[in-house]
C-alpha positions in Angstrom: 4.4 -7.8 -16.2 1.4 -6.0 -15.0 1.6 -2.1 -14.8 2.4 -0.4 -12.0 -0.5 1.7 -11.4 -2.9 -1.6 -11.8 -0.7 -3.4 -8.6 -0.5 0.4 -6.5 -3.8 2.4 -6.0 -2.2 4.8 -3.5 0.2 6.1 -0.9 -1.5 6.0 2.6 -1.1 9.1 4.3 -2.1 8.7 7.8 -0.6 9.4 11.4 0.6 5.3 11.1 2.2 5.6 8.5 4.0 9.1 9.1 5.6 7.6 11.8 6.1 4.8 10.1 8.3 7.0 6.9 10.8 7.8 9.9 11.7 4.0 10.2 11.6 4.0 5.8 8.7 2.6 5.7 5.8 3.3 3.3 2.4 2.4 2.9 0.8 1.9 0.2 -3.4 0.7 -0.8 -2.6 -2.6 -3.5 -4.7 -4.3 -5.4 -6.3 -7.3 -3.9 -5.1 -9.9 -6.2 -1.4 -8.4 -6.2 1.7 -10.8 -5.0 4.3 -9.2 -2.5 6.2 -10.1 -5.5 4.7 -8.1 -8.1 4.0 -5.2 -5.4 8.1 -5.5 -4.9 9.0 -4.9 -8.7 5.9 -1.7 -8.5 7.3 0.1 -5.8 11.2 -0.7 -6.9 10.2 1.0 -10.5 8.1 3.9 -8.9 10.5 4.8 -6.4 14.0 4.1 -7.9 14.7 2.5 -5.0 15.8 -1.4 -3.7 12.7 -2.9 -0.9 14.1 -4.9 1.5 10.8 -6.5 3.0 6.9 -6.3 2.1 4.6 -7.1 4.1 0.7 -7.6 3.6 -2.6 -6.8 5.2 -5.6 -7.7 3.8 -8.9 -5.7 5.2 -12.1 -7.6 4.4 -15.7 -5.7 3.6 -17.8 -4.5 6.0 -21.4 -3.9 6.5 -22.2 -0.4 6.0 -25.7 1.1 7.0 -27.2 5.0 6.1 -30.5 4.9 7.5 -32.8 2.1 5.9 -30.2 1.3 3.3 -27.8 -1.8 4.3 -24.5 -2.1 1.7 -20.8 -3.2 2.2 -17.6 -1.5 1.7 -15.1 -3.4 -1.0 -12.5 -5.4 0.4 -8.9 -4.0 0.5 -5.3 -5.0 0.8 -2.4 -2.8 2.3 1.3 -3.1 1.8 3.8 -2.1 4.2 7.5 -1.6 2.3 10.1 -1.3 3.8 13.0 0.2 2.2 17.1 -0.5 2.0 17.8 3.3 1.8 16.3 5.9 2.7 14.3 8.6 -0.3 15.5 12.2 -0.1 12.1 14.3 0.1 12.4 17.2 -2.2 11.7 20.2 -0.1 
């Protein structure tokens, strides 16, 4: 089994996915060759908690330009998770 840090880069922290926490949903940056499988057993060992769905969205590169220099960004892949119950925030 791969480790769980190689399959999840990072929590997503945007206005999406705030509203998105409410319905126990979290977002998360994956690594472009990850499974929804193997993104499934990541987030149920990181967050102690069962995943009822996963879904996938994969964001291809784009063409960046600064002034005369042309390059592209690197492709990436989000995962939405949803949850089966919901994770107490320690405040």
């Amino acid at each position: 089994m791969t480790k769980i840090f190689e399959v999840i880069r990072k929590p997503l922290l945007t206005e999406k996915g705030q509203i998105l926490r409410e319905k126990n949903i979290q977002v998360f940056e994956v690594a472009t060759w990850a499974s929804k499988h193997q993104i499934r057993e990541a987030v149920e060992l990181l967050l102690q908690s069962k995943v009822k769905s996963v879904r996938t969205v994969r964001i291809p590169s784009r063409t960046k330009r600064l002034g005369r220099f042309v390059g592209t960004s690197s492709p990436r892949k989000k995962a939405y998770v949803e949850l089966v119950e919901a994770i107490s925030s320690a405040e």
